[in-house]
mmCIF file of the N, C-alpha and C atoms, coordinates in Angstrom:
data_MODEL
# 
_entry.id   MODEL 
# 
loop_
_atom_site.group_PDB 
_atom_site.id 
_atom_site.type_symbol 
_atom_site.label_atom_id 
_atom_site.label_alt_id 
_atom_site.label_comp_id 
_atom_site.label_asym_id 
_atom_site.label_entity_id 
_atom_site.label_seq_id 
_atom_site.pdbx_PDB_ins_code 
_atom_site.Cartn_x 
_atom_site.Cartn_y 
_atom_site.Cartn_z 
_atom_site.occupancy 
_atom_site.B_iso_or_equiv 
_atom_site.pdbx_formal_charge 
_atom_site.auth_seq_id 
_atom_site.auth_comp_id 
_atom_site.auth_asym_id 
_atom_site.auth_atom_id 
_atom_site.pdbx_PDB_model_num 
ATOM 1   N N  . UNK A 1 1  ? 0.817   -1.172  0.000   1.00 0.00 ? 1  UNK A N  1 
ATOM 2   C CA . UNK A 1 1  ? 0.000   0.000   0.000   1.00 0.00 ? 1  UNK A CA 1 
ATOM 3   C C  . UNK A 1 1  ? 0.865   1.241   0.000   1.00 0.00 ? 1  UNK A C  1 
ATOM 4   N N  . UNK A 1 2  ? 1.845   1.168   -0.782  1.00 0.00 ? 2  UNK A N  1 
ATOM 5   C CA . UNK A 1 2  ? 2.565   2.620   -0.996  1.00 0.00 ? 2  UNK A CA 1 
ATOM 6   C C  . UNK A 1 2  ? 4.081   2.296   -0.094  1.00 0.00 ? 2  UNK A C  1 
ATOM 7   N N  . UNK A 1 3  ? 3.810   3.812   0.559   1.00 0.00 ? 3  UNK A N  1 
ATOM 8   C CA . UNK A 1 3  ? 4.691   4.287   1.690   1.00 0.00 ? 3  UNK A CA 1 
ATOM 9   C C  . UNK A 1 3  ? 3.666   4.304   3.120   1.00 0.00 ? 3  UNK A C  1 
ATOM 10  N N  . UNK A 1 4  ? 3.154   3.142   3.190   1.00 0.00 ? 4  UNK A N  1 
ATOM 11  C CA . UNK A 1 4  ? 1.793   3.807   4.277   1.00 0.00 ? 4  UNK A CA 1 
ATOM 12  C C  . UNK A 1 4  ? 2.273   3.031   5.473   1.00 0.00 ? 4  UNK A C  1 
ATOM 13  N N  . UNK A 1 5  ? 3.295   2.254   5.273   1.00 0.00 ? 5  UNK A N  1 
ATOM 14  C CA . UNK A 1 5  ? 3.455   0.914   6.235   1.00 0.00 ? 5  UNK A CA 1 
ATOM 15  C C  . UNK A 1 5  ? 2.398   0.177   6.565   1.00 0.00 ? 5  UNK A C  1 
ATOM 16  N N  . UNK A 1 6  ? 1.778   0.202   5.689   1.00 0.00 ? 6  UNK A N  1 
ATOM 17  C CA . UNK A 1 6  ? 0.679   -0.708  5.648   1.00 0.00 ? 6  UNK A CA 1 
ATOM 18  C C  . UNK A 1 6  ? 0.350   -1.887  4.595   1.00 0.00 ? 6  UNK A C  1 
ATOM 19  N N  . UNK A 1 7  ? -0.289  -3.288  5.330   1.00 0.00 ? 7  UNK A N  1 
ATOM 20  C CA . UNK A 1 7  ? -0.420  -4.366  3.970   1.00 0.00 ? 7  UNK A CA 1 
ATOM 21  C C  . UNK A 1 7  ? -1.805  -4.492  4.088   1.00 0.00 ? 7  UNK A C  1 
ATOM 22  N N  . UNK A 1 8  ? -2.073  -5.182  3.087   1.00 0.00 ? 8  UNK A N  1 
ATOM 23  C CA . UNK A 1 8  ? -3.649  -6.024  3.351   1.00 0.00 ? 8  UNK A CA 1 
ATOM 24  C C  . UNK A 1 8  ? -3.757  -7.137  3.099   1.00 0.00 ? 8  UNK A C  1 
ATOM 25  N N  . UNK A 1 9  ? -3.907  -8.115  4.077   1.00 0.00 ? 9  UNK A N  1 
ATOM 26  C CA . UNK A 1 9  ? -3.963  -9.855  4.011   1.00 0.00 ? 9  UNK A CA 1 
ATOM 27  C C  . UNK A 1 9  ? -4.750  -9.905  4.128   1.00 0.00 ? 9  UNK A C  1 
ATOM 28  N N  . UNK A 1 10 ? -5.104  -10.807 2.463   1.00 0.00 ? 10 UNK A N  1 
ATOM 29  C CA . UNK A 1 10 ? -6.683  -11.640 2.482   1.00 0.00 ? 10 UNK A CA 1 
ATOM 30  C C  . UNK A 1 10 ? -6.481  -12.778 3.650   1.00 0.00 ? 10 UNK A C  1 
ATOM 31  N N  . UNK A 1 11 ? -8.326  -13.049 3.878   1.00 0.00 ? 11 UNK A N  1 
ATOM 32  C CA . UNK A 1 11 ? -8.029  -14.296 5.187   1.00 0.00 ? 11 UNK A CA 1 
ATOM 33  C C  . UNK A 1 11 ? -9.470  -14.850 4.532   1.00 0.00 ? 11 UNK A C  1 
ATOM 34  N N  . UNK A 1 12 ? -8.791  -15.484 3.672   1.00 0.00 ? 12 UNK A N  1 
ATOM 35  C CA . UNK A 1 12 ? -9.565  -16.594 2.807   1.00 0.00 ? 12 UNK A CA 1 
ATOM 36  C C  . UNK A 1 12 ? -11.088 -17.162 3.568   1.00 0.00 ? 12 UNK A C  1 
ATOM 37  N N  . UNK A 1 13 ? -10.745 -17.796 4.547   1.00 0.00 ? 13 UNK A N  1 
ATOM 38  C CA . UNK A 1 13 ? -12.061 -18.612 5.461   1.00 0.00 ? 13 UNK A CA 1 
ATOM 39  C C  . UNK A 1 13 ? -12.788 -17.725 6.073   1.00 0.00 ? 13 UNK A C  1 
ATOM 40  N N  . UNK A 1 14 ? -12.096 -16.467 6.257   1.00 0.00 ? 14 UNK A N  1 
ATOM 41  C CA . UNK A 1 14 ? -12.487 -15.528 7.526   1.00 0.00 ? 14 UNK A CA 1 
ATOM 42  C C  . UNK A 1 14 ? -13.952 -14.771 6.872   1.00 0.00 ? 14 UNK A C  1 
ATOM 43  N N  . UNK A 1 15 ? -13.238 -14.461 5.155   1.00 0.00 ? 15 UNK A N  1 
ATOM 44  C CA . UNK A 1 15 ? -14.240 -13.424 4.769   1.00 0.00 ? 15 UNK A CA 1 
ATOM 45  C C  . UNK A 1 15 ? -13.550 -12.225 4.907   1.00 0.00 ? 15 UNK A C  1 
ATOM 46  N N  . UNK A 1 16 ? -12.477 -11.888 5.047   1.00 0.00 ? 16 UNK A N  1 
ATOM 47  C CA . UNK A 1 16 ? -12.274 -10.589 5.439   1.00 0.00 ? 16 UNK A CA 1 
ATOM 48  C C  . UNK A 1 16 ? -10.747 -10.149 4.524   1.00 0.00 ? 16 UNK A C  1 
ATOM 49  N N  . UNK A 1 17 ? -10.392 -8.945  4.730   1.00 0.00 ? 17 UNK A N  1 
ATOM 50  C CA . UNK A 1 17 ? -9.370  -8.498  4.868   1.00 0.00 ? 17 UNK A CA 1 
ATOM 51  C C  . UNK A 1 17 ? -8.720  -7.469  5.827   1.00 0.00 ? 17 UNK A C  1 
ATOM 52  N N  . UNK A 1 18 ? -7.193  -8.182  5.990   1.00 0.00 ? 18 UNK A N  1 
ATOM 53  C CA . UNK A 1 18 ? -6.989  -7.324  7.035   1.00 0.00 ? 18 UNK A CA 1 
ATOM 54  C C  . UNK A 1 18 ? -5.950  -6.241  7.446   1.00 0.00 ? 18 UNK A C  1 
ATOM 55  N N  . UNK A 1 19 ? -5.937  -4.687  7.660   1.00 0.00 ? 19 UNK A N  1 
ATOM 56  C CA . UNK A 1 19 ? -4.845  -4.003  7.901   1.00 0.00 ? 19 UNK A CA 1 
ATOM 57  C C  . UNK A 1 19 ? -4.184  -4.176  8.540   1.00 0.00 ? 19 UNK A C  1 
ATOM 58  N N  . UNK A 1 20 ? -2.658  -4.476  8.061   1.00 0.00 ? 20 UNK A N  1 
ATOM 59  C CA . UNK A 1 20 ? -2.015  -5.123  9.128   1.00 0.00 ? 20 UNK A CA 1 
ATOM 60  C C  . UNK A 1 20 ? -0.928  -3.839  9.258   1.00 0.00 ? 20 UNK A C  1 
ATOM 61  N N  . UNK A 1 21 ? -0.151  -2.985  10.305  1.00 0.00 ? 21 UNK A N  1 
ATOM 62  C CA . UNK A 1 21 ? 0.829   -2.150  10.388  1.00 0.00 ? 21 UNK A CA 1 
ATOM 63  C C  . UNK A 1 21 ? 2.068   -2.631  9.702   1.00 0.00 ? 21 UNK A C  1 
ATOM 64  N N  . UNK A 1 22 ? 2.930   -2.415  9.212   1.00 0.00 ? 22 UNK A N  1 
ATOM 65  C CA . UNK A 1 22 ? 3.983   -3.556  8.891   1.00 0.00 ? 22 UNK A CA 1 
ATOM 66  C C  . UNK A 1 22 ? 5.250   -3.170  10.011  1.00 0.00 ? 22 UNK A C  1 
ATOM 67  N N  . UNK A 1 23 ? 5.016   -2.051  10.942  1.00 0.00 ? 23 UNK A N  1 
ATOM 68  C CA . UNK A 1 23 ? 6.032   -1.438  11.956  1.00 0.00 ? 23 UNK A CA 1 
ATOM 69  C C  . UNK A 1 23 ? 5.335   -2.221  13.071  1.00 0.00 ? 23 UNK A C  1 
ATOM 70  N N  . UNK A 1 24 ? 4.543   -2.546  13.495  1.00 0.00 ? 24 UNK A N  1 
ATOM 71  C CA . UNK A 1 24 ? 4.229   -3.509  14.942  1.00 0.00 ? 24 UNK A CA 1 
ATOM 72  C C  . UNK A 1 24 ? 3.857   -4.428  14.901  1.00 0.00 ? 24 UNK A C  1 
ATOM 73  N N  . UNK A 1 25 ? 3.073   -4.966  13.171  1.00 0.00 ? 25 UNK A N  1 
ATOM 74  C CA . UNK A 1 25 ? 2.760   -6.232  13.412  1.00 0.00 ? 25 UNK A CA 1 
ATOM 75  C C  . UNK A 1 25 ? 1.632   -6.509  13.491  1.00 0.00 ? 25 UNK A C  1 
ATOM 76  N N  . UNK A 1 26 ? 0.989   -5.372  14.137  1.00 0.00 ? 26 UNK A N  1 
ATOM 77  C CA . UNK A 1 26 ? -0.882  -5.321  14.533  1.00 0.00 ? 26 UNK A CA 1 
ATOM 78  C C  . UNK A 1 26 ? -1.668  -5.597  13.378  1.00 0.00 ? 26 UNK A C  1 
ATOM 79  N N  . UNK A 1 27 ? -2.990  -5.720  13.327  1.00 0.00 ? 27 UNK A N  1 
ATOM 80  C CA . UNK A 1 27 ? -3.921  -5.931  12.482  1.00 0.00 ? 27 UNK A CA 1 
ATOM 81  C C  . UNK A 1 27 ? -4.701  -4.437  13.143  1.00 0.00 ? 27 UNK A C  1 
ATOM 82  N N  . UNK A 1 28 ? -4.459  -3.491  12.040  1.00 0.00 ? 28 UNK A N  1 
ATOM 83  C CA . UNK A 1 28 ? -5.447  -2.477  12.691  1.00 0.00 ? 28 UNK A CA 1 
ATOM 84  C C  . UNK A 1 28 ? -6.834  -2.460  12.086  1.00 0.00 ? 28 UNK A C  1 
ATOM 85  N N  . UNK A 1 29 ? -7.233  -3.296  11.348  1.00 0.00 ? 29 UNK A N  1 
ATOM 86  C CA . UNK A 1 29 ? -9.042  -3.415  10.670  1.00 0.00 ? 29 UNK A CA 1 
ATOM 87  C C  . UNK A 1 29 ? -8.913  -4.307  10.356  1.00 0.00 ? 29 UNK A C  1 
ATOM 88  N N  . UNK A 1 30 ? -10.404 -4.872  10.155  1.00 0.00 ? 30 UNK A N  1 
ATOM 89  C CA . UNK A 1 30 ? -10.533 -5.886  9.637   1.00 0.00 ? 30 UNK A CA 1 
ATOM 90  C C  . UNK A 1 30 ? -11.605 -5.548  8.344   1.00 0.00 ? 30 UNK A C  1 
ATOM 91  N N  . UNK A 1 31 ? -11.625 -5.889  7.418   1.00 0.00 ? 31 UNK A N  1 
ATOM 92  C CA . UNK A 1 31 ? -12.236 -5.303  6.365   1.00 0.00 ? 31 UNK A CA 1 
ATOM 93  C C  . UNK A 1 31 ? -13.391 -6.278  5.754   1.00 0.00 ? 31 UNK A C  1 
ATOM 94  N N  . UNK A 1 32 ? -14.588 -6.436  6.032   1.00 0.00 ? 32 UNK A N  1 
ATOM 95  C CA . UNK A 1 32 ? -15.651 -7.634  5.185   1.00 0.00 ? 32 UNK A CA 1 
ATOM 96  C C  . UNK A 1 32 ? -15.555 -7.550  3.732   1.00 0.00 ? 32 UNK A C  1 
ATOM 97  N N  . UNK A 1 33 ? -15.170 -8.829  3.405   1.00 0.00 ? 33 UNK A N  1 
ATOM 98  C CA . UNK A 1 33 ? -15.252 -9.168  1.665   1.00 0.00 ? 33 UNK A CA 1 
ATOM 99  C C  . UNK A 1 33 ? -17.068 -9.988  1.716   1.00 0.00 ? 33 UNK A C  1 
ATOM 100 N N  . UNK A 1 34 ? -16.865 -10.274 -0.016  1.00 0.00 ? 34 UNK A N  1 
ATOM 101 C CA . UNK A 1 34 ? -18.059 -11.568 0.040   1.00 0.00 ? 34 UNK A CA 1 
ATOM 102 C C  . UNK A 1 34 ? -16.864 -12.788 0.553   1.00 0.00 ? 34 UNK A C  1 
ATOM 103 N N  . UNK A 1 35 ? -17.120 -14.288 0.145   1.00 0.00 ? 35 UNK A N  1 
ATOM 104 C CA . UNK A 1 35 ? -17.007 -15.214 0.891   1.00 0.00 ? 35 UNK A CA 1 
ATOM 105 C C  . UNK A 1 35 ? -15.964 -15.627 0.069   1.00 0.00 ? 35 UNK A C  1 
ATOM 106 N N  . UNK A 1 36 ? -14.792 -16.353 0.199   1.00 0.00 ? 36 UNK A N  1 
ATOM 107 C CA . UNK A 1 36 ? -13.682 -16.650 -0.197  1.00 0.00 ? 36 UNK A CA 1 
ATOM 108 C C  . UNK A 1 36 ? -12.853 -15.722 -0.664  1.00 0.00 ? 36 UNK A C  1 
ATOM 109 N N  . UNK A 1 37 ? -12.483 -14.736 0.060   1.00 0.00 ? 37 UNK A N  1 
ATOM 110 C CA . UNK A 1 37 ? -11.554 -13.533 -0.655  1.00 0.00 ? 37 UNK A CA 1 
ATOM 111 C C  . UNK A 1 37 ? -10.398 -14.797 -1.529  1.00 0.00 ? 37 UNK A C  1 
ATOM 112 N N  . UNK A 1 38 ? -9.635  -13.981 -2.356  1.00 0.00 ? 38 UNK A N  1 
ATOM 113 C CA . UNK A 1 38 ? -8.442  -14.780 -2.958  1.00 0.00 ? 38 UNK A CA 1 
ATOM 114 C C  . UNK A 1 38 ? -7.039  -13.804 -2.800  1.00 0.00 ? 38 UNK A C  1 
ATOM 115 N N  . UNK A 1 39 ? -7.648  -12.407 -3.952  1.00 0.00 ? 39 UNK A N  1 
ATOM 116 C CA . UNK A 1 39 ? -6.310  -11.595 -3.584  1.00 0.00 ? 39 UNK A CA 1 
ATOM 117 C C  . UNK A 1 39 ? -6.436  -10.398 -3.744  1.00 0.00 ? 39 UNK A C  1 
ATOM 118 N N  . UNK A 1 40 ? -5.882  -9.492  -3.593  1.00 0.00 ? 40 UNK A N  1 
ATOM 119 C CA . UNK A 1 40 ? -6.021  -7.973  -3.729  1.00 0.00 ? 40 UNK A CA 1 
ATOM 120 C C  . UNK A 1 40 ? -5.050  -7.505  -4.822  1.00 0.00 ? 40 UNK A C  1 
ATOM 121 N N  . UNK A 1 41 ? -5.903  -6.699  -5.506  1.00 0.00 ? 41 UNK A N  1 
ATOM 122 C CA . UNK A 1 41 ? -4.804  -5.789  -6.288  1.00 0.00 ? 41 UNK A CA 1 
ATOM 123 C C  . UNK A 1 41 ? -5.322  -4.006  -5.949  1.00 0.00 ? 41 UNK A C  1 
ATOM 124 N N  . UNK A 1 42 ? -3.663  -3.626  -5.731  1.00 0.00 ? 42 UNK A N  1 
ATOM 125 C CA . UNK A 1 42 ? -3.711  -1.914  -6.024  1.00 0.00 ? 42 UNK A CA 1 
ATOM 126 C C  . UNK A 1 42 ? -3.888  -1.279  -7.112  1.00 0.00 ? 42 UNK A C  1 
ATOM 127 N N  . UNK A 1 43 ? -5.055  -0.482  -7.373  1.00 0.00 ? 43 UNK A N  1 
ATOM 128 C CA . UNK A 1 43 ? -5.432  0.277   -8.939  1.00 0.00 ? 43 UNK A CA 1 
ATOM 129 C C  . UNK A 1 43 ? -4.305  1.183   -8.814  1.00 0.00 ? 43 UNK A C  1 
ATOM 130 N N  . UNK A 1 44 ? -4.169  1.809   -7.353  1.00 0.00 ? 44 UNK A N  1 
ATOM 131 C CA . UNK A 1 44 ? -3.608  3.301   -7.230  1.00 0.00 ? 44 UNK A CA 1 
ATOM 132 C C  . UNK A 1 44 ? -3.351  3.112   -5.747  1.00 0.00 ? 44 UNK A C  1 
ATOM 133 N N  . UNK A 1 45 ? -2.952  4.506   -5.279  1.00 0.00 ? 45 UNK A N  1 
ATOM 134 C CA . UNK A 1 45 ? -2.374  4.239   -4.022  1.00 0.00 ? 45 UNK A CA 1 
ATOM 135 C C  . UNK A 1 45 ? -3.363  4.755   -2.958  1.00 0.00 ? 45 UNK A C  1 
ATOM 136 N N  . UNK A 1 46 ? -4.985  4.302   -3.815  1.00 0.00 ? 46 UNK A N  1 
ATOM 137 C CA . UNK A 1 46 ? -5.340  4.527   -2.640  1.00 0.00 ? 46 UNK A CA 1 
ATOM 138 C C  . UNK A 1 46 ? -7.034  4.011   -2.632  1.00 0.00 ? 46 UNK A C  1 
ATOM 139 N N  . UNK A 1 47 ? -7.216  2.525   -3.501  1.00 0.00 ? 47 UNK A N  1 
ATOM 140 C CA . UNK A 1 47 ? -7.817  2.076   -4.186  1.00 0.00 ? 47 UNK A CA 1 
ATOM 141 C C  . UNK A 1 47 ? -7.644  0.839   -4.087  1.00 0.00 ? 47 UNK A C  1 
ATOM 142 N N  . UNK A 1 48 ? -7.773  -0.481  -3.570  1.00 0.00 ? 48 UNK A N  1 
ATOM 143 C CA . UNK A 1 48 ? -7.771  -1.838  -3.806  1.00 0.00 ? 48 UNK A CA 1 
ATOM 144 C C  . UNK A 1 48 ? -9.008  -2.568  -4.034  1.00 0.00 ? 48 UNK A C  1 
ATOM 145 N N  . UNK A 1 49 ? -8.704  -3.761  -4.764  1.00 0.00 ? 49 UNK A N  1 
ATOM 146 C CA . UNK A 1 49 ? -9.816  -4.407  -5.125  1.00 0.00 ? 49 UNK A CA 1 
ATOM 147 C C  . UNK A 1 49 ? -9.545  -6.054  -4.735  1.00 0.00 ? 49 UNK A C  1 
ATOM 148 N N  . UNK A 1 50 ? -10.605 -6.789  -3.848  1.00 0.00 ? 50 UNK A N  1 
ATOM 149 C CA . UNK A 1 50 ? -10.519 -7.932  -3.446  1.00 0.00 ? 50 UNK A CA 1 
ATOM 150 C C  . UNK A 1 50 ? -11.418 -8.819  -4.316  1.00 0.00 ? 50 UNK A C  1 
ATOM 151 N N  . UNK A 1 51 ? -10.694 -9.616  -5.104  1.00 0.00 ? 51 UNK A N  1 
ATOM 152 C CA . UNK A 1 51 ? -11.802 -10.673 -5.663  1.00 0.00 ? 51 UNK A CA 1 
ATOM 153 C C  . UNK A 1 51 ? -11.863 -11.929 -4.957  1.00 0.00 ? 51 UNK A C  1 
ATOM 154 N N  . UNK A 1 52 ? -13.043 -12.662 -4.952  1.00 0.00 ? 52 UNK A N  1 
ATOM 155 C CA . UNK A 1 52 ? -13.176 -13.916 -4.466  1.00 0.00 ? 52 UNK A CA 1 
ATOM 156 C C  . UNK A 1 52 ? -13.403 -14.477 -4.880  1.00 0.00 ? 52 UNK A C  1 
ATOM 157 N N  . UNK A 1 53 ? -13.645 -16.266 -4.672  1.00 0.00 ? 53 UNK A N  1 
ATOM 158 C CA . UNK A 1 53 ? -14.191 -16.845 -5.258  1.00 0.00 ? 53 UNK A CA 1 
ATOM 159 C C  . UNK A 1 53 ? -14.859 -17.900 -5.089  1.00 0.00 ? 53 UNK A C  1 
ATOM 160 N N  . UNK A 1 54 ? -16.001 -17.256 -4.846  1.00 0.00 ? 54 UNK A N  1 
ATOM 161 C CA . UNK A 1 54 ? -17.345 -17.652 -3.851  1.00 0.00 ? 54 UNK A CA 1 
ATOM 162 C C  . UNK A 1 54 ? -18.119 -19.144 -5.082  1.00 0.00 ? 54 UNK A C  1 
ATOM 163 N N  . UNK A 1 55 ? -18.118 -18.036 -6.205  1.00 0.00 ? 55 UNK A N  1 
ATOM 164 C CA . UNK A 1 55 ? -18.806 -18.268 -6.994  1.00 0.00 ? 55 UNK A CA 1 
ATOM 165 C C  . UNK A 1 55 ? -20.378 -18.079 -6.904  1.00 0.00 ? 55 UNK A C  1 
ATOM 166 N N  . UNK A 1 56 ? -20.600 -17.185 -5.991  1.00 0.00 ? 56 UNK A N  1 
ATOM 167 C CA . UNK A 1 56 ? -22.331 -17.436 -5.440  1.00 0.00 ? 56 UNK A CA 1 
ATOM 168 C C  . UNK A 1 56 ? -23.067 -16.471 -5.807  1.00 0.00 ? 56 UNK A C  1 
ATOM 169 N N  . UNK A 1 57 ? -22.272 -15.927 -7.011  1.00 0.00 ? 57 UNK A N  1 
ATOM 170 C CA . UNK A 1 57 ? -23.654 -15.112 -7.990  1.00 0.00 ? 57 UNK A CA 1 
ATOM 171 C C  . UNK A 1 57 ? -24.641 -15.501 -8.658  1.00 0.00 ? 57 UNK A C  1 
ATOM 172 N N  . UNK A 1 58 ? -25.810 -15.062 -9.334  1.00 0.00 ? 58 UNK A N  1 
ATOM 173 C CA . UNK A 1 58 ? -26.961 -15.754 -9.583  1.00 0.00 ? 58 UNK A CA 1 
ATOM 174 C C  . UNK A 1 58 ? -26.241 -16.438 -10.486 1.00 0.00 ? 58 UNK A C  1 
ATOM 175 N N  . UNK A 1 59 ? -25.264 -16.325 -11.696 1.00 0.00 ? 59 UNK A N  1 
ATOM 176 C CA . UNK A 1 59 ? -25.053 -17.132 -12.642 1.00 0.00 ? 59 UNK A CA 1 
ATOM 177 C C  . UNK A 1 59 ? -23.712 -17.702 -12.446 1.00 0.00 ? 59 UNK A C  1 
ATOM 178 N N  . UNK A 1 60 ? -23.384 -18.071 -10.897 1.00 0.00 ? 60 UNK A N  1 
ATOM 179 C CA . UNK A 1 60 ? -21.807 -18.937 -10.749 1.00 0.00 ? 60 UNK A CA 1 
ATOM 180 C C  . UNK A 1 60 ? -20.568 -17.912 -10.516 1.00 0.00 ? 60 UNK A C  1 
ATOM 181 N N  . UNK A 1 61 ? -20.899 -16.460 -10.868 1.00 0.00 ? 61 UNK A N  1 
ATOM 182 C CA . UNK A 1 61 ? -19.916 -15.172 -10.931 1.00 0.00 ? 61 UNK A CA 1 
ATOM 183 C C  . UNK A 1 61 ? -19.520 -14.981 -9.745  1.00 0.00 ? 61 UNK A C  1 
ATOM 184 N N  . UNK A 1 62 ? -17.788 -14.936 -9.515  1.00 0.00 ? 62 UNK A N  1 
ATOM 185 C CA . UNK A 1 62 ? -17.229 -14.436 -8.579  1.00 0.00 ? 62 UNK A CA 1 
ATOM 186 C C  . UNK A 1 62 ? -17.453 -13.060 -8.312  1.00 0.00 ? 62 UNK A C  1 
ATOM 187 N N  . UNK A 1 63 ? -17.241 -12.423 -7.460  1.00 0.00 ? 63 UNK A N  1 
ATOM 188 C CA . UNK A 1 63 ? -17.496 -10.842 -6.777  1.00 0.00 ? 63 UNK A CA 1 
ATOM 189 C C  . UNK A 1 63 ? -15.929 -9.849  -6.571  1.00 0.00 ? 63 UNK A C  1 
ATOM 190 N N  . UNK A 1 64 ? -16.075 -8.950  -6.529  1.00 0.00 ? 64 UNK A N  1 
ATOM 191 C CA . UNK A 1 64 ? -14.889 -8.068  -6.464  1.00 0.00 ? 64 UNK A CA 1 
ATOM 192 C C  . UNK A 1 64 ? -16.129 -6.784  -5.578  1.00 0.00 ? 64 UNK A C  1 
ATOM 193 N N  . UNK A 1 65 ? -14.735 -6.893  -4.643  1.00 0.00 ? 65 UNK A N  1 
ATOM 194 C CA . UNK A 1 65 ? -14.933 -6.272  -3.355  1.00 0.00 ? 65 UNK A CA 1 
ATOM 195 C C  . UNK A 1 65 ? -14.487 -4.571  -3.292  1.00 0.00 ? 65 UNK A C  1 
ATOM 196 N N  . UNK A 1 66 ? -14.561 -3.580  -3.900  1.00 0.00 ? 66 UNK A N  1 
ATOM 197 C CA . UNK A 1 66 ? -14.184 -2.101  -3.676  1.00 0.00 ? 66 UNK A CA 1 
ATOM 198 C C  . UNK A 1 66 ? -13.802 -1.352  -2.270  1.00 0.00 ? 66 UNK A C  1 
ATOM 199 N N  . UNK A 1 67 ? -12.064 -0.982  -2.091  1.00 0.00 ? 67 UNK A N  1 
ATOM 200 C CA . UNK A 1 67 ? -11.329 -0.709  -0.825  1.00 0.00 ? 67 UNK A CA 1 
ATOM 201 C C  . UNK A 1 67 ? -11.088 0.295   -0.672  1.00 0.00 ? 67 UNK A C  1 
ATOM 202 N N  . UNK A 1 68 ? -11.175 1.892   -0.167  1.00 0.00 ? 68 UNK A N  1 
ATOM 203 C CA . UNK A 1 68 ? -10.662 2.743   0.089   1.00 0.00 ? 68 UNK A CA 1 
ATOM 204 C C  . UNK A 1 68 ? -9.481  2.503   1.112   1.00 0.00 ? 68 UNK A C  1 
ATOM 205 N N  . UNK A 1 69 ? -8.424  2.981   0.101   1.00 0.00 ? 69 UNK A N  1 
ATOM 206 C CA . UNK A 1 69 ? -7.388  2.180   1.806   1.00 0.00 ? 69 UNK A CA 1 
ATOM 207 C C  . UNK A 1 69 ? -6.889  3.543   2.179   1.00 0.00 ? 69 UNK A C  1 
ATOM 208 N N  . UNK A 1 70 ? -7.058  5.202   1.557   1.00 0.00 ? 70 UNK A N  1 
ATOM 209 C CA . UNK A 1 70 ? -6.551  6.055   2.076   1.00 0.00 ? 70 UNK A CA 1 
ATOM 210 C C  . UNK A 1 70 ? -7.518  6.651   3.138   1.00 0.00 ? 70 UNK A C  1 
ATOM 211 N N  . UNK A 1 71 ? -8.427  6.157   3.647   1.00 0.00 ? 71 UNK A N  1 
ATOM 212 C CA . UNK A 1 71 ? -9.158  6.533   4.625   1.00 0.00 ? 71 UNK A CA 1 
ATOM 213 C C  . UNK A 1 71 ? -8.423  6.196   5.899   1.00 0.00 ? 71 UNK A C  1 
# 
């Protein structure tokens, strides 16, 4: 996530993603996806997108999750 000292680990089973500090180690949020996050990509530095793969759209379609991470 830039220069922010910050990551975001998908947690696959959890449903979530999570801010983790990369200076202490902490998880400072936890972020709700739909159900099987997989992975995140950065558009920009201040913009991520989590896709999963639930598959539990009406027609089998995985979901992509929209992140403000400069908040």
């Amino acid at each position: 996530m830039g220069r922010s000292a910050r990551v975001l680990v998908v947690n696959r089973l959890a449903d979530c993603v999570s801010v983790v500090d990369t200076r202490s180690g902490a998880v400072k949020e936890a972020i709700g996806t739909n159900a099987l996050p997989n992975h995140v990509h950065m558009s920009d530095a201040s913009t991520a997108y989590v896709l999963d793969k639930s598959a539990s759209g009406p027609k089998g379609e995985d979901h992509v999750t929209r992140i403000d991470v400069a908040r």
